[in-house]
BAFIVO-554522 format. One record per residue: residue in three letters; x, y, z of N, C-alpha, C in turn. Coordinates in steps of 0.05 Angstrom, whole numbers, padded with zeros to 5 digits, always signed. Each point is the difference from the previous one (the first is absolute). Layout:
N
ALAXYZXYZXYZ;...
***
This chain:
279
UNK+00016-00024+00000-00016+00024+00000+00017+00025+00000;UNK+00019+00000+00015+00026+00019+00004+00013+00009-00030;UNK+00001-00021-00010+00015+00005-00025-00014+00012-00021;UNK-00038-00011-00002-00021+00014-00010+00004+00032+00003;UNK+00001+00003+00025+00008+00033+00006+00014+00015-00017;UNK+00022-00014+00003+00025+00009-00012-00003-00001-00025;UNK-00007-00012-00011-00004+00001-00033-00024+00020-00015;UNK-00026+00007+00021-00016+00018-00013+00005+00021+00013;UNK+00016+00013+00026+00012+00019+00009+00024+00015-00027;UNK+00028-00020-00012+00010+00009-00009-00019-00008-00041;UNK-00022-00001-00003-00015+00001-00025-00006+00025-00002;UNK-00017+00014+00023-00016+00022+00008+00030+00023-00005;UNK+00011-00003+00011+00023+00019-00002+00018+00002-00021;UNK-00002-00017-00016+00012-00002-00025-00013+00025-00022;UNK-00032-00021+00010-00018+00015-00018-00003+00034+00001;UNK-00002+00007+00028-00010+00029+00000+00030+00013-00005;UNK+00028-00006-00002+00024+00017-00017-00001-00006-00023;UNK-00015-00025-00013-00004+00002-00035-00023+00021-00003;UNK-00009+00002+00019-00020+00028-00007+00008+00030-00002;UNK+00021+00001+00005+00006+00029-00001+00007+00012-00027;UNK-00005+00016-00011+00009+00015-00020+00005+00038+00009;UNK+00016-00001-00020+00006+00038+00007-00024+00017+00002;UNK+00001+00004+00028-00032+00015+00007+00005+00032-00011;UNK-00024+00006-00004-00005+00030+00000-00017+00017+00016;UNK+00002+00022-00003-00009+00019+00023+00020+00014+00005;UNK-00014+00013+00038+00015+00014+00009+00015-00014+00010;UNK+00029+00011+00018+00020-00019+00013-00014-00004+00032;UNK-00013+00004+00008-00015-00008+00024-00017-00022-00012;UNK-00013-00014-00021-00015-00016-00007+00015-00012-00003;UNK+00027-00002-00016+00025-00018-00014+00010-00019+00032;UNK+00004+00025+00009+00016-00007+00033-00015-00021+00012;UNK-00022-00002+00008-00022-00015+00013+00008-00028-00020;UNK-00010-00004-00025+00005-00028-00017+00013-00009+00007;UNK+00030+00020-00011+00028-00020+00002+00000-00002+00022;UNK-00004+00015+00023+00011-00016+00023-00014-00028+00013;UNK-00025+00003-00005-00019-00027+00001+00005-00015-00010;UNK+00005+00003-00028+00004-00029-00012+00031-00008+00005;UNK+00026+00014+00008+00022-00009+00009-00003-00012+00028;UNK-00015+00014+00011+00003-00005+00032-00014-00032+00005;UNK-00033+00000-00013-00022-00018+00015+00021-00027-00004;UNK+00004-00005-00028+00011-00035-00001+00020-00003+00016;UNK+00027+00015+00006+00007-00014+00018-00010-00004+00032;UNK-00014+00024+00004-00013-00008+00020-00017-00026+00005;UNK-00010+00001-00009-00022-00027-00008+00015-00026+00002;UNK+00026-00007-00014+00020-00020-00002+00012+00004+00028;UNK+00005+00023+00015+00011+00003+00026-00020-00015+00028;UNK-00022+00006-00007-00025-00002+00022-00003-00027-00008;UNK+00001-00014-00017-00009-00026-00009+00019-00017+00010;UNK+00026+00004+00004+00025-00009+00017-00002-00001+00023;UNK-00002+00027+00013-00006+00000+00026-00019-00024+00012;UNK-00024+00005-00020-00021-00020+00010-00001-00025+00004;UNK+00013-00007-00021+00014-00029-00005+00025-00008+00029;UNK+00012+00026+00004+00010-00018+00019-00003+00012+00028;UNK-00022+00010+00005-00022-00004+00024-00020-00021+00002;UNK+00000-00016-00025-00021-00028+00003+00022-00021+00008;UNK+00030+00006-00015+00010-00027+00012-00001-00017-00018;UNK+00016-00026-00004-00001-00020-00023-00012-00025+00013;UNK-00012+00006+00014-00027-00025+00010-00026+00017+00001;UNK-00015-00022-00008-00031+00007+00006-00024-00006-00019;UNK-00018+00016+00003-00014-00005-00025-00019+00025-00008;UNK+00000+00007-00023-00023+00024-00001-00018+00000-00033;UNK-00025+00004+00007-00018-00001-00023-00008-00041+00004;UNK+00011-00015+00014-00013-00029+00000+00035-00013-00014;UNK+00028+00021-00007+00010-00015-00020+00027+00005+00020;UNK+00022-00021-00002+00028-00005+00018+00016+00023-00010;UNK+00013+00011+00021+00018+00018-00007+00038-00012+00004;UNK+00018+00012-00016+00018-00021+00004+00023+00022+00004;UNK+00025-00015-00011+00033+00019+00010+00005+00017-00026;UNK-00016-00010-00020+00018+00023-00031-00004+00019+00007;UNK-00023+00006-00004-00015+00031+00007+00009+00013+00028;UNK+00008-00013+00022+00012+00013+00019+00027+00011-00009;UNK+00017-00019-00011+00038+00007-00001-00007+00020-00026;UNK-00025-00003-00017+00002+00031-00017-00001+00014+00014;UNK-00021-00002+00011-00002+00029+00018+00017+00016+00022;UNK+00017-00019+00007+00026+00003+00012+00030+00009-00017;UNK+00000-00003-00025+00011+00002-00015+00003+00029-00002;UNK-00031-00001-00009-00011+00034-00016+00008+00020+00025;UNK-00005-00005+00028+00001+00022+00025+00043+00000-00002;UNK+00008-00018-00005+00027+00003+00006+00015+00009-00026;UNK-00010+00006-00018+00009+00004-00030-00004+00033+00007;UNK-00030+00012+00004-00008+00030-00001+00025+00005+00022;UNK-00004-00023+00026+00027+00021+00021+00019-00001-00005;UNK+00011-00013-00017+00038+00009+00001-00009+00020-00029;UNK-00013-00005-00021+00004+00034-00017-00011+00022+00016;UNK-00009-00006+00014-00008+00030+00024+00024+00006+00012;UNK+00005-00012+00018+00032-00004-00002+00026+00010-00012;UNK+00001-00014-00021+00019+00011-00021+00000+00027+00001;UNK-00031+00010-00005-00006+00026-00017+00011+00018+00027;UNK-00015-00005+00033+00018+00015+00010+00024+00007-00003;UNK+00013-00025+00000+00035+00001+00009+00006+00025-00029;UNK-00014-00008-00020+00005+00012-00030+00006+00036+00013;UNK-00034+00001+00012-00001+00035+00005+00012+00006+00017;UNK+00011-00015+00026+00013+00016+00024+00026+00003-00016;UNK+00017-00018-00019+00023+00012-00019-00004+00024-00009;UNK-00022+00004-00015-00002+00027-00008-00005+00023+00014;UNK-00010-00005+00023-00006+00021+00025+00029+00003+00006;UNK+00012-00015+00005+00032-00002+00019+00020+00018-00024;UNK-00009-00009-00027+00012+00020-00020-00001+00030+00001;UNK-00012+00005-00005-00018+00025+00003+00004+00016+00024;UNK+00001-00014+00018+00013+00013+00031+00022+00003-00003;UNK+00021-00014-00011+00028+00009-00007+00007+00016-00013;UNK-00025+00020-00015+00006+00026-00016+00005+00019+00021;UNK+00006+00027+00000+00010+00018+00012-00032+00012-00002;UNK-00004+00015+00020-00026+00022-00002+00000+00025-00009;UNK-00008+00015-00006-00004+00029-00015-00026+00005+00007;UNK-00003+00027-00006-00015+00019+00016-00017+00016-00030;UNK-00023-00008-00012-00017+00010-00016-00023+00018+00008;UNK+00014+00018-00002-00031+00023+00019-00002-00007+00021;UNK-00017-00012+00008-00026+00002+00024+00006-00039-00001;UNK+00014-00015-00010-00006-00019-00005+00039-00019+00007;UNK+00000-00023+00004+00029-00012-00001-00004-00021-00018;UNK+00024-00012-00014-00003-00015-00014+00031-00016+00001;UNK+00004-00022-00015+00017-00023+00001+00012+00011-00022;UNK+00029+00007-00004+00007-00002-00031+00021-00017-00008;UNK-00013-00009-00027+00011-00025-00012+00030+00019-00029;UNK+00018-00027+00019+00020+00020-00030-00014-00012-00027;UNK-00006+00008-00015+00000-00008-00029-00010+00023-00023;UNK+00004-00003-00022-00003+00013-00014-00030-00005-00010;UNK-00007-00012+00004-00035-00015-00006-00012+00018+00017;UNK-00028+00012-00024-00015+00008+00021-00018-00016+00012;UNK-00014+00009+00028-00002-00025+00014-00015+00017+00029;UNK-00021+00004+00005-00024-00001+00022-00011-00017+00004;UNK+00007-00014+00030-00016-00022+00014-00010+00001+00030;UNK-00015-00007+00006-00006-00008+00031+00002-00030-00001;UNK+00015-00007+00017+00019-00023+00006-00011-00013+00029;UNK-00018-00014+00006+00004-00016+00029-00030-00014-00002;UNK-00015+00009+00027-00022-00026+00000-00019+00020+00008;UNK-00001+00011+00027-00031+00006+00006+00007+00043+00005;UNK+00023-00004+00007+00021+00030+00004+00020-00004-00021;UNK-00006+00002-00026+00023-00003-00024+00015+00028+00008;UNK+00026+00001-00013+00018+00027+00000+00001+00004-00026;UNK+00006+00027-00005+00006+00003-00035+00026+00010-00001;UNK+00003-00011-00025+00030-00008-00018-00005+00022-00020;UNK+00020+00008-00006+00004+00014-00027+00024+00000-00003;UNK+00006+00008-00032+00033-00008-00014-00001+00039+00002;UNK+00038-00012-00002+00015+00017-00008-00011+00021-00028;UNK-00001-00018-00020-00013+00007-00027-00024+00016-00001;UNK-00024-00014+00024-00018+00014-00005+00005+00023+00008;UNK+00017+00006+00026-00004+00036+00009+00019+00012-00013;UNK+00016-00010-00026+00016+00014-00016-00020+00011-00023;UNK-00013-00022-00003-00017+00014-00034-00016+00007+00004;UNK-00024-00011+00018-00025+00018+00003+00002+00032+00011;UNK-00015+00016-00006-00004+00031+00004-00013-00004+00026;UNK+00000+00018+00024-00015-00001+00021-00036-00014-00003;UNK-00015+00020-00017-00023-00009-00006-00001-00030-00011;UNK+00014-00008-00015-00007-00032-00004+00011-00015+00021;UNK+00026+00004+00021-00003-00009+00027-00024-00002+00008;UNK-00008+00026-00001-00021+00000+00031-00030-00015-00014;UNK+00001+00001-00023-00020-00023-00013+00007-00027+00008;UNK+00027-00013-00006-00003-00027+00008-00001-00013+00029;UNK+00007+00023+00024+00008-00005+00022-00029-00005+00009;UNK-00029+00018-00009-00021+00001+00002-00020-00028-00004;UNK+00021-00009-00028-00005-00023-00006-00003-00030+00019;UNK+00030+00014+00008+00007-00025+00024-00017+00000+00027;UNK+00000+00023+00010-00021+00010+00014-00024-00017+00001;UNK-00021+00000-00025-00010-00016-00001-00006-00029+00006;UNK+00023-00012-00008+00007-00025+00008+00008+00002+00023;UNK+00010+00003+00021+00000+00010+00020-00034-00006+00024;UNK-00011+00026-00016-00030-00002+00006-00009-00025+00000;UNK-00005-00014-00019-00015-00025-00004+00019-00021+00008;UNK+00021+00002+00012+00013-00031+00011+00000-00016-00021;UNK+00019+00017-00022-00005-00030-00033+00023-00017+00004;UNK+00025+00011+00020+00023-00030+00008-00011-00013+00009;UNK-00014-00001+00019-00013-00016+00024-00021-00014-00013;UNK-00020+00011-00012-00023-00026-00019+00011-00008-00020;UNK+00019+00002-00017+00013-00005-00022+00015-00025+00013;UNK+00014-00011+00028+00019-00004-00003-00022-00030+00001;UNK-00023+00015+00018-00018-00034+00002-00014-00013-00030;UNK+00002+00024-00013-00009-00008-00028+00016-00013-00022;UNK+00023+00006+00005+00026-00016-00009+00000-00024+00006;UNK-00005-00002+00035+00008-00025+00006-00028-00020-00010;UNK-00022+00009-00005-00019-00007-00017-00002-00015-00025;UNK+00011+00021-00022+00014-00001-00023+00020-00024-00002;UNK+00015+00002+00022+00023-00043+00002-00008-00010+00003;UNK-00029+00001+00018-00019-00026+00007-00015-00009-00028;UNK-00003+00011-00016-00021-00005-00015+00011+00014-00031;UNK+00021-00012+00005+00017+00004-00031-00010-00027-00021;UNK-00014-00022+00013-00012-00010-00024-00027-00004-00001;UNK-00007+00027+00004-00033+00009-00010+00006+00015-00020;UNK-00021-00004-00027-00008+00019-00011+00003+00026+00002;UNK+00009+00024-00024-00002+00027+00007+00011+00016+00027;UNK+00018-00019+00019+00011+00006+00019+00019+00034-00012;UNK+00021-00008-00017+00011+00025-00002-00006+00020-00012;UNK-00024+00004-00026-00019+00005-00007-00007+00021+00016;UNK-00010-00006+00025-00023+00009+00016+00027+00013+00024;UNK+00019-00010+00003+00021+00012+00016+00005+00039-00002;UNK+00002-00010-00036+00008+00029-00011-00008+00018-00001;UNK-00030-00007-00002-00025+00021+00000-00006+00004+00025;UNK+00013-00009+00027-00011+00007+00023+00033+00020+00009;UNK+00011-00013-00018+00024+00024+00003-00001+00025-00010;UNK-00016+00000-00023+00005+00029-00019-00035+00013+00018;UNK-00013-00011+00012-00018+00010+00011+00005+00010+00036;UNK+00020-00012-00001+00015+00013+00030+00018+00024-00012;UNK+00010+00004-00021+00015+00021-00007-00024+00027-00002;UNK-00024-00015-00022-00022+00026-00008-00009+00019+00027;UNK+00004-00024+00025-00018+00007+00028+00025+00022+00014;UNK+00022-00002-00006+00020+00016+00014+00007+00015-00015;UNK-00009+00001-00027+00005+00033-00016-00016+00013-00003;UNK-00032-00010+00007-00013+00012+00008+00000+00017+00032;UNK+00008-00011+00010+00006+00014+00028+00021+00023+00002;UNK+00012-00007-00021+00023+00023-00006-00008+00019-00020;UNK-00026-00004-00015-00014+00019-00015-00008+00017+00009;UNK-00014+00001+00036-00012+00018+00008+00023+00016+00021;UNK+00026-00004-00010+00012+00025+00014+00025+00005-00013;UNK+00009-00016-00025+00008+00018-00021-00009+00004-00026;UNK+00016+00017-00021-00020-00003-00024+00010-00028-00015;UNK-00027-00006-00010+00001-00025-00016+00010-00007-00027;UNK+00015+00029-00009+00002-00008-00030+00048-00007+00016;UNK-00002+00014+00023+00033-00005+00004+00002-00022+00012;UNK-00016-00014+00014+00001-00025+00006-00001-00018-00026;UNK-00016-00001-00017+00001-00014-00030+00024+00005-00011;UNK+00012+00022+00004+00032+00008-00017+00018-00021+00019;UNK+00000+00000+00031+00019-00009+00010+00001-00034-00003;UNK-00026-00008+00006+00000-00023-00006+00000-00021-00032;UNK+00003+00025-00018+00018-00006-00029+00029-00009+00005;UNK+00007+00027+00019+00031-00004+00007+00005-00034+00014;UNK-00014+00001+00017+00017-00020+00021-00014-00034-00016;UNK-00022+00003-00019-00004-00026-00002+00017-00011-00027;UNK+00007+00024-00007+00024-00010-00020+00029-00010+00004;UNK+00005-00013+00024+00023-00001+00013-00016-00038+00011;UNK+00020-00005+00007-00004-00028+00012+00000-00007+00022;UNK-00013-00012+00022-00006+00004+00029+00028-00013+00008;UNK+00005+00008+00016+00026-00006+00019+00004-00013+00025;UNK-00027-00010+00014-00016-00008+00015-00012-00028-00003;UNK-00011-00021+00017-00013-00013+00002-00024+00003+00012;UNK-00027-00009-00025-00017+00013+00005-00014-00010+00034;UNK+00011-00019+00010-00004-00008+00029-00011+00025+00026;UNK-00016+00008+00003+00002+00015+00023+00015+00028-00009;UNK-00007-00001-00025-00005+00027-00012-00012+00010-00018;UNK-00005+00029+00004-00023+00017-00018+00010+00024-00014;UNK+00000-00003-00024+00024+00028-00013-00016+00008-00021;UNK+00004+00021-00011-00016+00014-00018+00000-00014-00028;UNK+00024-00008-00015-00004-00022-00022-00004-00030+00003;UNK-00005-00014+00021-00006-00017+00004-00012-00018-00017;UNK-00020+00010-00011-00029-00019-00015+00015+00003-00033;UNK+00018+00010+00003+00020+00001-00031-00014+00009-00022;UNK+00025+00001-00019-00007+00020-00023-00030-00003-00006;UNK-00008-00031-00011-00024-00008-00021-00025+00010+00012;UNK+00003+00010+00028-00024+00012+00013-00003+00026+00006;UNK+00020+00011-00026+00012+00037+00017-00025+00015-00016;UNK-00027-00015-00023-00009+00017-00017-00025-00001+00013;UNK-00010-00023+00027-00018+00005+00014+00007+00010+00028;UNK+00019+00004+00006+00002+00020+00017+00000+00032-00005;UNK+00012+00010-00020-00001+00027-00008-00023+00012-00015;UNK-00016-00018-00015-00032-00001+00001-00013+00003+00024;UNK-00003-00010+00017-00008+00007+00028+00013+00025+00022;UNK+00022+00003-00009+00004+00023+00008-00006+00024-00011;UNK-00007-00004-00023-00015+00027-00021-00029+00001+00000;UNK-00012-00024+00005-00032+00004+00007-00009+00007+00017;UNK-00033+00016+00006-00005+00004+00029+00000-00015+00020;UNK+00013+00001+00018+00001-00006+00025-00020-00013+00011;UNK+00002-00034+00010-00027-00012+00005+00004+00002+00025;UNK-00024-00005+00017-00003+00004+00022+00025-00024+00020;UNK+00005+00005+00023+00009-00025+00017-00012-00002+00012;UNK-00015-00032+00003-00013-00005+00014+00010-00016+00020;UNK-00004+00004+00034+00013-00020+00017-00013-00029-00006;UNK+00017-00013+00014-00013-00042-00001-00029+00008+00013;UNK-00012-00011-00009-00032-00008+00007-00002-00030+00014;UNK-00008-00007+00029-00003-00025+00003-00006-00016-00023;UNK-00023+00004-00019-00014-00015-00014+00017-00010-00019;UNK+00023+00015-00001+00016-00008-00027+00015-00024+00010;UNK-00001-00011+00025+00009-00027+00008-00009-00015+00000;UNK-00029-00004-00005-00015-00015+00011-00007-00029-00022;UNK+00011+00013-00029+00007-00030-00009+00018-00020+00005;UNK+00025+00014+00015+00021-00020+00015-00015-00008+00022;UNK-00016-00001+00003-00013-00019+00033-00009-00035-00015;UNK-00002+00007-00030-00008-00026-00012+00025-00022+00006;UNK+00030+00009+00000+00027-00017+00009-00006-00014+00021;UNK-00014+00015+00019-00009-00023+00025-00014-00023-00006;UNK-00014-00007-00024-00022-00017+00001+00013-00028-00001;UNK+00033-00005-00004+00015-00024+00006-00010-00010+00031;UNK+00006+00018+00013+00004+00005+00039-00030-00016+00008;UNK-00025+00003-00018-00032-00010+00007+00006-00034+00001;UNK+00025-00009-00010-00003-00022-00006+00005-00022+00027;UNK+00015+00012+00012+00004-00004+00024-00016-00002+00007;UNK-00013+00004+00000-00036-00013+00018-00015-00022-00004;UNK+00008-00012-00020-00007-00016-00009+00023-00031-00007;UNK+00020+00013+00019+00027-00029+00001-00008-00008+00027;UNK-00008-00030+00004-00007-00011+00012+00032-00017+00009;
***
């Protein structure tokens, strides 16, 4: 019966990432999809594990024997997600520990990490309190005003904690690297975390020098691992013609999270009901 689980748990989840195609709309409608349809399947394959091994490889449920495959999967799958969770830490505290080894500087009203290189290069670097990084290069070529555009940028990211949910969404992304549309749907939640932090930097500098600066810096190559960090070219070139589109259109509203917009992830629990029924 266990293994029944497991087989229409990971069908169901197959299915709804062959469902995705390049949504349209606004980026608050975009945001909501991709992140549902990245998020729910592994959840669903997560809770269905758990469940499996809160029943135990004895018993019986639905009238039918439950046995050991379906348990050592399920043991498998919880110790596979923890060591790439894992990994991915050890990955970001490297890059945190990097980044702390830059020297500090003093930007206005603001401090920052500076990186030697000739690359230009704005990041917020860490997990839930990122620091920001900037190159040598960038405070050589940019003009004050396209500084204070991208720093605004970062700012943003900043605001919304995009190291810190990014780093669980990554570790997401390893779990479920053989689903469907996984990287697909990675990118577009990347170039829609960029739209959400240039928009935030829209409403306190002008938007056509943020579009200039971020010509500049996404034409350069990241220098960085994107691990537990959030930088202004990030989401890369192939996505620089929907971001500067969005920065030239009116200004859509931001809307905060709405409980309701969670409330289709409460369906991931419905592995956990089963448990009630392992005898």
């Amino acid at each position: 019966m266990h293994l029944m689980m497991i087989v229409i748990v990971l069908a169901v989840a197959w299915w709804l990432r062959c469902s995705w195609n390049q949504p349209q709309g606004s980026w608050n409608l975009r945001w909501r999809r991709s992140l549902f349809l990245f998020l729910f399947p592994p959840l669903l394959i997560f809770m269905t594990a758990i469940a499996i091994l809160c029943m135990g490889p004895q018993g019986q449920m639905g009238g039918m024997y439950t046995g050991w495959v379906s348990y050592v999967l399920a043991v498998i799958f919880m110790a596979f997600f923890a060591i790439l969770c894992i990994k991915l830490a050890f990955q970001g505290l490297q890059s945190v520990k990097s980044a702390r080894n830059c020297s500090l500087v003093n930007l206005g009203d603001r401090q920052a990490r500076l990186l030697q290189t000739d690359a230009l290069f704005a990041g917020q670097i860490g997990f839930w309190q990122p620091e920001l990084v900037v190159s040598q290069g960038l405070l050589q070529t940019l003009s004050p005003n396209h500084l204070e555009s991208v720093l605004a940028h970062e700012q943003g990211h900043h605001y919304y904690r995009d190291t810190f949910w990014f780093f669980w969404l990554g570790w997401v992304r390893s779990c479920t690297a053989c689903l469907p549309n996984t990287e697909p749907l990675w990118e577009e939640l990347l170039v829609l975390r960029e739209i959400r932090a240039d928009g935030y930097a829209a409403l306190q500098v002008d938007p056509l020098v943020l579009a200039e600066s971020l010509l500049l810096v996404v034409s350069t190559k990241p220098v960085l691992s994107e691990i537990c960090c959030a930088a202004l070219g990030s989401s890369g070139a192939d996505r620089l013609e929907q971001r500067i589109e969005a920065l030239l259109a009116p200004p859509e509203p931001i809307q905060e999270i709405q409980l309701q917009s969670w409330h289709g992830f409460l369906l991931a629990l419905l592995p956990l009901v089963a448990v009630i029924f392992h005898s």
